[in-house]
PyMOL CGO cylinders between C-alpha atoms (Angstrom):
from pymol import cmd
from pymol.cgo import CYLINDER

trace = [
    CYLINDER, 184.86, -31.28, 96.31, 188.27, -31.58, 97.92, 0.3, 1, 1, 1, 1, 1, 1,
    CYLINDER, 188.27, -31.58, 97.92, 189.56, -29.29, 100.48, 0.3, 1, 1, 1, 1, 1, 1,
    CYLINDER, 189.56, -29.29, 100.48, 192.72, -28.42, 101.68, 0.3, 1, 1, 1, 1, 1, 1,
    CYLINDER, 192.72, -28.42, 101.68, 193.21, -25.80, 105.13, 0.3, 1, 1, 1, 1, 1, 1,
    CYLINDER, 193.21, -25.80, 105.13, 189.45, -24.66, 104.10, 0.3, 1, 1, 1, 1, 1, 1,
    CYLINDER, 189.45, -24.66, 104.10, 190.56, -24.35, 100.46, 0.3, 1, 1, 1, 1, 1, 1,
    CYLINDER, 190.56, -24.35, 100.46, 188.74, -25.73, 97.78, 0.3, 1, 1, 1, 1, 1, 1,
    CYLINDER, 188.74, -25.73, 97.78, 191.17, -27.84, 95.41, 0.3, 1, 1, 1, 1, 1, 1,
    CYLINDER, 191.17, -27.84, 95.41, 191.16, -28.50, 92.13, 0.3, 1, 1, 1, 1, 1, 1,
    CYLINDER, 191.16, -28.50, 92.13, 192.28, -31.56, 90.88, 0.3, 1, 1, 1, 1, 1, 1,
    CYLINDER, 192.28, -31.56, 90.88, 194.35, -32.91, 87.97, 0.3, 1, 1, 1, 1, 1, 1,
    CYLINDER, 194.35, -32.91, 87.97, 194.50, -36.59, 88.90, 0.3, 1, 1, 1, 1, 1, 1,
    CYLINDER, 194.50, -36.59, 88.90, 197.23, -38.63, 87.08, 0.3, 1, 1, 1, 1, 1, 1,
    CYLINDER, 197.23, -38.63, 87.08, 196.08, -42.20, 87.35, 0.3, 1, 1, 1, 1, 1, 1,
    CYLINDER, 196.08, -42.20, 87.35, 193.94, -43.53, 84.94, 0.3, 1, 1, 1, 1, 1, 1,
    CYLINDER, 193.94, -43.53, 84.94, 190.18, -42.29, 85.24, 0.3, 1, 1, 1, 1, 1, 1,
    CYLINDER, 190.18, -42.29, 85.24, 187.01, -44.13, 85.38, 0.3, 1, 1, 1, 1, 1, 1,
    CYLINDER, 187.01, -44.13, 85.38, 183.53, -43.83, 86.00, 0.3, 1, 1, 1, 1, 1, 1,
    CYLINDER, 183.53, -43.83, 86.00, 183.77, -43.07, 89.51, 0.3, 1, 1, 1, 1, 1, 1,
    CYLINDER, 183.77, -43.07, 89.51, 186.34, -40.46, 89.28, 0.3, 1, 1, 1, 1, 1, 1,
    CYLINDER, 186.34, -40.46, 89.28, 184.84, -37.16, 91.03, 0.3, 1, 1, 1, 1, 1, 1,
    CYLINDER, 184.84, -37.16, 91.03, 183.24, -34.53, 88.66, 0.3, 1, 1, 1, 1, 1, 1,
    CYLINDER, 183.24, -34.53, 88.66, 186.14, -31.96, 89.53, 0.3, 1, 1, 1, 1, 1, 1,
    CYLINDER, 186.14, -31.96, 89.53, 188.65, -34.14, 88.43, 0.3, 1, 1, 1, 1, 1, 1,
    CYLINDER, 188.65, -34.14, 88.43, 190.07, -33.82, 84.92, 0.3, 1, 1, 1, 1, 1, 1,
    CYLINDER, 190.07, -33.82, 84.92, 189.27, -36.78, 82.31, 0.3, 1, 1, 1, 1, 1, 1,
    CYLINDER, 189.27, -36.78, 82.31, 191.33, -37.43, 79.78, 0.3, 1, 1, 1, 1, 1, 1,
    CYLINDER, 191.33, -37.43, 79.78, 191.84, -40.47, 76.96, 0.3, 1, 1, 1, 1, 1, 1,
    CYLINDER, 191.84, -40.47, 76.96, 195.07, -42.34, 78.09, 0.3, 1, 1, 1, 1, 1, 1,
    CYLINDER, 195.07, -42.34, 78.09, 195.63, -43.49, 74.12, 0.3, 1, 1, 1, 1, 1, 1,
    CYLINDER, 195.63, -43.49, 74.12, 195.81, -39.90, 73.68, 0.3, 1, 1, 1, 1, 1, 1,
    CYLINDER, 195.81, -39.90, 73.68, 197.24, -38.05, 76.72, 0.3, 1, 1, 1, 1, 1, 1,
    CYLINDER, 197.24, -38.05, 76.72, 201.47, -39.65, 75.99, 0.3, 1, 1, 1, 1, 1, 1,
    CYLINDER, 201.47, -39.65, 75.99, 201.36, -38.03, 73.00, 0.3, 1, 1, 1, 1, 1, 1,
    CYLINDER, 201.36, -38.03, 73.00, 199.89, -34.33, 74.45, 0.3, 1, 1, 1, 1, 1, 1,
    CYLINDER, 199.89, -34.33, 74.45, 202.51, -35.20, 76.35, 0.3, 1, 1, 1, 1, 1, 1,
    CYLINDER, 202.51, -35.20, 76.35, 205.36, -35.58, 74.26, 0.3, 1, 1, 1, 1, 1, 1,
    CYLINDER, 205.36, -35.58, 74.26, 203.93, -32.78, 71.67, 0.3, 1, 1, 1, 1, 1, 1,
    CYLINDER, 203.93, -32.78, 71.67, 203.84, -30.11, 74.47, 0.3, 1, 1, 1, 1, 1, 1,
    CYLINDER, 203.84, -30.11, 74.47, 207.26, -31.01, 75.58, 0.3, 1, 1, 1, 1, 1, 1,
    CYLINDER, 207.26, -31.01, 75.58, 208.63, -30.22, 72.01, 0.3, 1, 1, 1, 1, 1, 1,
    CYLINDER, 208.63, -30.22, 72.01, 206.48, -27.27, 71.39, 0.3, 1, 1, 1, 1, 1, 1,
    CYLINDER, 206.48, -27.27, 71.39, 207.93, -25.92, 74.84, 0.3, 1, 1, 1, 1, 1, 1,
    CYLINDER, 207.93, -25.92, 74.84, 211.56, -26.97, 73.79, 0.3, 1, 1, 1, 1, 1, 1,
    CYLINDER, 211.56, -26.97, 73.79, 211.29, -25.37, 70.12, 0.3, 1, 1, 1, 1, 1, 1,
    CYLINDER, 211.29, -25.37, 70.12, 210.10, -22.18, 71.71, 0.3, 1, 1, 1, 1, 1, 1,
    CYLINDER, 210.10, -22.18, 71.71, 212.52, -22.01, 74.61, 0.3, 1, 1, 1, 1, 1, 1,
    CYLINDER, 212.52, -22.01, 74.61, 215.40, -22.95, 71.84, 0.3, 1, 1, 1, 1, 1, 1,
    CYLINDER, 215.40, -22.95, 71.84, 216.35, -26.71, 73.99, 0.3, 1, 1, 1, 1, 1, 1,
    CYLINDER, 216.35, -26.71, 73.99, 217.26, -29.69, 72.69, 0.3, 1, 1, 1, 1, 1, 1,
    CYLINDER, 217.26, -29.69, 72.69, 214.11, -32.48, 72.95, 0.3, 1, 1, 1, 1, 1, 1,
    CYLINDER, 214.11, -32.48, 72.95, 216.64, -35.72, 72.91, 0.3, 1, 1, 1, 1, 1, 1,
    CYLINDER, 216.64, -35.72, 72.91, 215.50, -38.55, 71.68, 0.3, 1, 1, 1, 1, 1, 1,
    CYLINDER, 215.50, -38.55, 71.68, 216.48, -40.20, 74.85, 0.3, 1, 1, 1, 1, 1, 1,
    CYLINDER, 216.48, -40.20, 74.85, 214.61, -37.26, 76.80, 0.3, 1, 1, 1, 1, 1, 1,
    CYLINDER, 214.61, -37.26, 76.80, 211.78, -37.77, 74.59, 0.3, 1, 1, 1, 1, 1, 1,
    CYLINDER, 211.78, -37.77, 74.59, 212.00, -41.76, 75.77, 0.3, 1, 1, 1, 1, 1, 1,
    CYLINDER, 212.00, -41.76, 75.77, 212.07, -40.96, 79.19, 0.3, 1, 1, 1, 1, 1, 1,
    CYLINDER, 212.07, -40.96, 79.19, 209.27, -38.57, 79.07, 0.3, 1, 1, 1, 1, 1, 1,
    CYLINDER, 209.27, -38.57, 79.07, 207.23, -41.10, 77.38, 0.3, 1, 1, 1, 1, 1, 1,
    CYLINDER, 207.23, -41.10, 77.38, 208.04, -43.55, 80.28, 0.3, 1, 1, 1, 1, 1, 1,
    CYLINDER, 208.04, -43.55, 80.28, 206.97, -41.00, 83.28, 0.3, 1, 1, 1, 1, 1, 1,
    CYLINDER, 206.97, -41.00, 83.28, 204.23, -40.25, 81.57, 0.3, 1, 1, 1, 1, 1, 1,
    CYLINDER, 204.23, -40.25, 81.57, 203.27, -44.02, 80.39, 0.3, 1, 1, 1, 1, 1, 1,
    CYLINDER, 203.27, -44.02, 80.39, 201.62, -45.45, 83.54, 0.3, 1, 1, 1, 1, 1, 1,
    CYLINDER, 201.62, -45.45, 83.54, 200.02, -42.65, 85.15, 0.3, 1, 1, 1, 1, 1, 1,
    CYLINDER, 200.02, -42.65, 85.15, 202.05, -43.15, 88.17, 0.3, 1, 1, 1, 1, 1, 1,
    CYLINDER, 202.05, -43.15, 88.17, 205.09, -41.84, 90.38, 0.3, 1, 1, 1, 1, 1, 1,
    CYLINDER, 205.09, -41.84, 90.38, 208.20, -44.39, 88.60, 0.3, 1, 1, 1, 1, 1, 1,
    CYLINDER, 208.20, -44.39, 88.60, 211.78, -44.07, 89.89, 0.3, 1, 1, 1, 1, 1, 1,
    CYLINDER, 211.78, -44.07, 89.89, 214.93, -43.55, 88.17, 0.3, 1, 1, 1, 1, 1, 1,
    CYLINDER, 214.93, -43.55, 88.17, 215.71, -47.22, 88.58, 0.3, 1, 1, 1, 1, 1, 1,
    CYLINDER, 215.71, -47.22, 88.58, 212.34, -47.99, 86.58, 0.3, 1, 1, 1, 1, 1, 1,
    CYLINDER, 212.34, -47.99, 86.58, 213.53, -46.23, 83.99, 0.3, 1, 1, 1, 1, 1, 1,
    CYLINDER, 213.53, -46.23, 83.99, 216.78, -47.53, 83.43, 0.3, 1, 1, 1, 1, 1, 1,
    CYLINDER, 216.78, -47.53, 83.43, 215.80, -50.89, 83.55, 0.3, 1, 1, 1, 1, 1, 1,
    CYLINDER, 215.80, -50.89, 83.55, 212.63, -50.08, 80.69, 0.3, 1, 1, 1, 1, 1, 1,
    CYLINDER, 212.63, -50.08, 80.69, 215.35, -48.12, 78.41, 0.3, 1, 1, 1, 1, 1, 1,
    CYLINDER, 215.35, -48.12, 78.41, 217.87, -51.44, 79.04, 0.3, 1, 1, 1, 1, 1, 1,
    CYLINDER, 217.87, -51.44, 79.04, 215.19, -53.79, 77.90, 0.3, 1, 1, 1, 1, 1, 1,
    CYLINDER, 215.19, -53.79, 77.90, 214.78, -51.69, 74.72, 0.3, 1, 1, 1, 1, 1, 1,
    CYLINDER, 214.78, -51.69, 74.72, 218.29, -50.16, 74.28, 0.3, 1, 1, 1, 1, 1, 1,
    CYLINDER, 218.29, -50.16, 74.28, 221.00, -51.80, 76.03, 0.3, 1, 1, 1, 1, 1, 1,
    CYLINDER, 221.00, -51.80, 76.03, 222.50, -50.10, 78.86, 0.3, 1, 1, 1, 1, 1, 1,
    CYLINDER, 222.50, -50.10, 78.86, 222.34, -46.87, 79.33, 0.3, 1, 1, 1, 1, 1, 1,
    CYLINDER, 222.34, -46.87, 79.33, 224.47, -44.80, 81.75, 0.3, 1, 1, 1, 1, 1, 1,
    CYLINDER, 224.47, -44.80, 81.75, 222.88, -44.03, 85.09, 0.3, 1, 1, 1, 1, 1, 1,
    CYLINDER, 222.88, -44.03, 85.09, 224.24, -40.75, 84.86, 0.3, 1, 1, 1, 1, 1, 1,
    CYLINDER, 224.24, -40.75, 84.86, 222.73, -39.94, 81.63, 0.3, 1, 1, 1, 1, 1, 1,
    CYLINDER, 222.73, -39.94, 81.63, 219.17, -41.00, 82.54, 0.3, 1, 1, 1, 1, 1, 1,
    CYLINDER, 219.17, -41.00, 82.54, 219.62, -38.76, 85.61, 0.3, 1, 1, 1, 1, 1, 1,
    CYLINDER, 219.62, -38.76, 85.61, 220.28, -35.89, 83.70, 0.3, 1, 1, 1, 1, 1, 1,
    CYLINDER, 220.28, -35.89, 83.70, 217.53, -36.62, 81.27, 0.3, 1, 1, 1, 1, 1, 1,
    CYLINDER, 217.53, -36.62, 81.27, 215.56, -36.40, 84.16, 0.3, 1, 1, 1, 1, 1, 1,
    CYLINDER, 215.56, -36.40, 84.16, 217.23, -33.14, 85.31, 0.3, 1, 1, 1, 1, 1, 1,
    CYLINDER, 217.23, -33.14, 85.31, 216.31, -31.25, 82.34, 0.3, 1, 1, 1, 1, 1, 1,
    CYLINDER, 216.31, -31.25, 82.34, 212.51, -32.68, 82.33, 0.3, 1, 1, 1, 1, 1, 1,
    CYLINDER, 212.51, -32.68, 82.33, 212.40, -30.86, 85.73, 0.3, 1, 1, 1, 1, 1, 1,
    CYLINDER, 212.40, -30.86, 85.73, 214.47, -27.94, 84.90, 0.3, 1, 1, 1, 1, 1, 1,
    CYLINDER, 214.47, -27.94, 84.90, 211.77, -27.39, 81.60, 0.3, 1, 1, 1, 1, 1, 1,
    CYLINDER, 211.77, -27.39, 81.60, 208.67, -28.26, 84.13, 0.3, 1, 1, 1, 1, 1, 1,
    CYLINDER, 208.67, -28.26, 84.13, 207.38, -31.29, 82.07, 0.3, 1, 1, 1, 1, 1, 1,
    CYLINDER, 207.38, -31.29, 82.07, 207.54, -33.88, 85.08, 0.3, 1, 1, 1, 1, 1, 1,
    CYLINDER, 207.54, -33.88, 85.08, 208.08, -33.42, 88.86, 0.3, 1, 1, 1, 1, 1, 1,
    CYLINDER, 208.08, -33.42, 88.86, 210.00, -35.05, 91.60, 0.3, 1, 1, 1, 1, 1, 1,
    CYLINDER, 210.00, -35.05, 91.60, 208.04, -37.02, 94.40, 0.3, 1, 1, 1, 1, 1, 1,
    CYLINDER, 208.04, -37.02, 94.40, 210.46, -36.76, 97.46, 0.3, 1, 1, 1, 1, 1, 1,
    CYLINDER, 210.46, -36.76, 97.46, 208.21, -38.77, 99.25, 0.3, 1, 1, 1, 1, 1, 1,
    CYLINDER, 208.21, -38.77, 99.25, 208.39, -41.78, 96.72, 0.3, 1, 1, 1, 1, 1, 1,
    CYLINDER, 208.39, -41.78, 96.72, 211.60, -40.85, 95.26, 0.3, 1, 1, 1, 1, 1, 1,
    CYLINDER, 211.60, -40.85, 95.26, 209.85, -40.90, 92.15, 0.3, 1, 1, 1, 1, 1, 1,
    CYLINDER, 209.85, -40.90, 92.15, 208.82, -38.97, 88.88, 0.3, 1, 1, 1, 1, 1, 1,
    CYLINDER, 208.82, -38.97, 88.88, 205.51, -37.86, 87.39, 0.3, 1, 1, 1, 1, 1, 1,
    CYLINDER, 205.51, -37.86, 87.39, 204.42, -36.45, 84.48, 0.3, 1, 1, 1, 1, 1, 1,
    CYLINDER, 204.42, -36.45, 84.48, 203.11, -32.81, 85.30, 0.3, 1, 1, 1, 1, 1, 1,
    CYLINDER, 203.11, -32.81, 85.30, 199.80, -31.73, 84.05, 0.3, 1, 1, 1, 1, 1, 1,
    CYLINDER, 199.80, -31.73, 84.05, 200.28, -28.26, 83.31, 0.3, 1, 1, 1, 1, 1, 1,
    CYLINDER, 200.28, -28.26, 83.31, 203.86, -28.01, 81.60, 0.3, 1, 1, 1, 1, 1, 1,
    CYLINDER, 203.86, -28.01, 81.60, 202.74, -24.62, 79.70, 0.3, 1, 1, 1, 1, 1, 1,
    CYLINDER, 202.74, -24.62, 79.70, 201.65, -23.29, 83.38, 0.3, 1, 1, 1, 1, 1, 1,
    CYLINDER, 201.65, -23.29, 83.38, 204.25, -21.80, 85.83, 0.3, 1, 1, 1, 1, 1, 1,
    CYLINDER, 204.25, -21.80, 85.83, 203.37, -23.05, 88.78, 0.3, 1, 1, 1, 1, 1, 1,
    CYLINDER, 203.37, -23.05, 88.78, 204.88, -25.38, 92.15, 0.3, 1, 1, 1, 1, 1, 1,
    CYLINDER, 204.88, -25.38, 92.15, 203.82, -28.64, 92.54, 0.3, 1, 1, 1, 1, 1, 1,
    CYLINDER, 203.82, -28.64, 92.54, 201.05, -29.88, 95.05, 0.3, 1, 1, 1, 1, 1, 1,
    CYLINDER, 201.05, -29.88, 95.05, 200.60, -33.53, 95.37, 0.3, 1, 1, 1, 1, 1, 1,
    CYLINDER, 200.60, -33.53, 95.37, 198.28, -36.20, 97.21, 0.3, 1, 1, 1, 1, 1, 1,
    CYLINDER, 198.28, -36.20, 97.21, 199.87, -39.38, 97.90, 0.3, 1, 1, 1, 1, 1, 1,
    CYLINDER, 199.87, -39.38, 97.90, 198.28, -42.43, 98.41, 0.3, 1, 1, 1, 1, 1, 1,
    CYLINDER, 198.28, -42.43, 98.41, 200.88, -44.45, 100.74, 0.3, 1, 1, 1, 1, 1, 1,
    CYLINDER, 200.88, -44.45, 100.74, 199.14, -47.85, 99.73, 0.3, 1, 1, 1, 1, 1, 1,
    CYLINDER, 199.14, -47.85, 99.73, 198.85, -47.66, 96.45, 0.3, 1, 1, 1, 1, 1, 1,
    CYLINDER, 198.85, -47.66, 96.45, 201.47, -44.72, 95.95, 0.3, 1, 1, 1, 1, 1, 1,
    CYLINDER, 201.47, -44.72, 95.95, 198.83, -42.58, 93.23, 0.3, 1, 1, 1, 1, 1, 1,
    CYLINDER, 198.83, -42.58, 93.23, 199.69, -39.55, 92.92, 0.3, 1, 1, 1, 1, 1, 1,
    CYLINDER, 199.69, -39.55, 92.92, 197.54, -37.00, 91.98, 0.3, 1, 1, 1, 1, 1, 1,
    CYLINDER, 197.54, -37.00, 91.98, 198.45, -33.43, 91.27, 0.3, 1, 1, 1, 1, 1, 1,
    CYLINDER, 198.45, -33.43, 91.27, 196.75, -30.10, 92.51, 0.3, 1, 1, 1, 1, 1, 1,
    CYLINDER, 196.75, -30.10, 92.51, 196.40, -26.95, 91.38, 0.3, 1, 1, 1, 1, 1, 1,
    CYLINDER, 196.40, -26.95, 91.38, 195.58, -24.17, 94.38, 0.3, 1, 1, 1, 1, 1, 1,
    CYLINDER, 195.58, -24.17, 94.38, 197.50, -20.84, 93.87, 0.3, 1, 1, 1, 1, 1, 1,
    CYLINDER, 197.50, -20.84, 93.87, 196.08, -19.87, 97.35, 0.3, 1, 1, 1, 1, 1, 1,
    CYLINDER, 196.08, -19.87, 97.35, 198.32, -22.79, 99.04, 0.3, 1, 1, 1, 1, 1, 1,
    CYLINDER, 198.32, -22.79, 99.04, 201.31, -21.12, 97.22, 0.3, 1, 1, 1, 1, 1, 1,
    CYLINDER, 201.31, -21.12, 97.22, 200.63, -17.47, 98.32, 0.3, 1, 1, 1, 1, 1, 1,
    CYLINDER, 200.63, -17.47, 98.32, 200.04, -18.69, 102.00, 0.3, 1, 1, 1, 1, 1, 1,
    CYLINDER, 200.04, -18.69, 102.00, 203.37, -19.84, 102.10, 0.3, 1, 1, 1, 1, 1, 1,
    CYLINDER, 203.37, -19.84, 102.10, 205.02, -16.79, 100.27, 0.3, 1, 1, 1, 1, 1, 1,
    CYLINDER, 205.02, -16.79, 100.27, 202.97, -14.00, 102.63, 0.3, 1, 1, 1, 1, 1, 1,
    CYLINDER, 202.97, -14.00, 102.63, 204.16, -16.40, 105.59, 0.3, 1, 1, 1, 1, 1, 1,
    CYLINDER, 204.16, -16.40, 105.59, 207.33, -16.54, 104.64, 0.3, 1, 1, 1, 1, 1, 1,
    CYLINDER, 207.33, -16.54, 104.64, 207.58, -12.82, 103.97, 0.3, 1, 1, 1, 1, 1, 1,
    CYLINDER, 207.58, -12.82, 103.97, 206.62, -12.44, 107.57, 0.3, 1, 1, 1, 1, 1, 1,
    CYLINDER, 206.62, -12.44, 107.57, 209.12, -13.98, 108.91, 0.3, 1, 1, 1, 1, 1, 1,
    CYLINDER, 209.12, -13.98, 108.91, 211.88, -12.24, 106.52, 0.3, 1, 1, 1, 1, 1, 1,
    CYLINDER, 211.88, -12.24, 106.52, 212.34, -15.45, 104.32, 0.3, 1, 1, 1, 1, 1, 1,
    CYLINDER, 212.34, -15.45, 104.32, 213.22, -16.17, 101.08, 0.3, 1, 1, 1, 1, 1, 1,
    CYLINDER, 213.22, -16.17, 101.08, 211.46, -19.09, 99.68, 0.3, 1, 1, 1, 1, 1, 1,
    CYLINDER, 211.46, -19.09, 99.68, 213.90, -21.06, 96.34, 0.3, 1, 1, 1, 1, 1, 1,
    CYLINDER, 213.90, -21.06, 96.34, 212.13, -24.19, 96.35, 0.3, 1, 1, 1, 1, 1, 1,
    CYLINDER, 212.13, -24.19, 96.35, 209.15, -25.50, 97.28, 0.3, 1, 1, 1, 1, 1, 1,
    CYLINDER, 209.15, -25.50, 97.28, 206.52, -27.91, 96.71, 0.3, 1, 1, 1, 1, 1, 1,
    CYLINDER, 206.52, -27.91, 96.71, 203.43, -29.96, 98.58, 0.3, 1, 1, 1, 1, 1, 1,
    CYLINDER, 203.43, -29.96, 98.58, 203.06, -33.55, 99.31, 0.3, 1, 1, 1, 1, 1, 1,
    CYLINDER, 203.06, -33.55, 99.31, 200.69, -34.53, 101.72, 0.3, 1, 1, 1, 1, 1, 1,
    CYLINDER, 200.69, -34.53, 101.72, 200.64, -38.52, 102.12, 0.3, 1, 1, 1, 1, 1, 1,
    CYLINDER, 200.64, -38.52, 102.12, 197.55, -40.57, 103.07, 0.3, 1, 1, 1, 1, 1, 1,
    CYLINDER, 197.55, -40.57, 103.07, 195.14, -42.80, 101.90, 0.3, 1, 1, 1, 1, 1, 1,
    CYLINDER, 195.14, -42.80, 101.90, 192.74, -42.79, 98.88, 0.3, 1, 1, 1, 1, 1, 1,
    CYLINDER, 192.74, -42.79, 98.88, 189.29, -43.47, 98.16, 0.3, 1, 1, 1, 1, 1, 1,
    CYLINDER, 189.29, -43.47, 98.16, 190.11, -46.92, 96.48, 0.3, 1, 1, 1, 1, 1, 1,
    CYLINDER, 190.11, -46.92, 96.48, 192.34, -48.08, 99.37, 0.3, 1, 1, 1, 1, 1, 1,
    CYLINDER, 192.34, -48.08, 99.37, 190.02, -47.03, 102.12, 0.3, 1, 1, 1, 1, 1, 1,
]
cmd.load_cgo(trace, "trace")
């Protein structure tokens, strides 16, 4: 088990599993987990009445198709290769809107995207970073979240944004 400031965590990990994966991390079937994916996102958008693109679909599909953080620039080159070229500006706000709807988050550390685990879930993203490799793996600790909201309420602050990213090394890379 994983802790975090005495915390247990609980860990969705986004890179692909195998056999050594810790119990408390969630397994899934990568042939499978794109299209959860992609049928969540439009399940989401149908109910919230928004527009699922087919060029938000496509980026979706390419956050989510490596299991890893991938940058904008990753993206426009893979939609290039398939498509021609794209606008920058239009891949950008494709990945605006995947934000905004909570299907992928941003990794400031990395400058990067990643698909998020728990789209139908409101919650803030909490990541470990693995600065060799640069896995990401997403948590899910709603006691790190109201630390920093009874901390901040002490000290007469409003919190609009936040999320977690602590950066070290994992197991593999040890």
């Amino acid at each position: 088990m994983f802790f975090l400031y005495g915390l247990p965590l609980v860990v969705y990990n986004t890179a692909i599993m195998n056999e050594e994966t810790p119990k408390n991390v969630c397994h899934h079937h990568h042939a499978t987990c794109i299209e959860d994916a992609l049928a969540t996102a439009e399940k989401l958008c149908s109910e919230r009445k928004q527009r699922f693109t087919p060029l938000r679909r496509r980026v979706l599909e390419l956050v989510w198709q490596s299991h890893r953080p991938v940058g904008a620039y990753e993206i426009l080159r893979q939609l290039t290769a398939e498509e021609g070229c794209p606008a920058p500006p239009t891949v950008y706000r494709a990945l605006d809107f995947l934000l905004d709807q909570g299907f992928i988050h941003r990794i400031n550390a990395l400058n990067a995207f990643l698909g998020c685990t728990k789209a139908e879930e409101e919650h803030i993203g909490q990541m470990f970073i693995c600065k060799k490799c640069k896995n990401a793996t997403e948590l899910s600790e709603p006691e790190i979240n109201q630390s920093v909201k009874d901390a901040a309420e002490k000290q007469g602050f409003e919190v609009q944004e936040q999320w977690l990213e602590v950066v070290g090394v994992c197991k593999d890379c040890k």
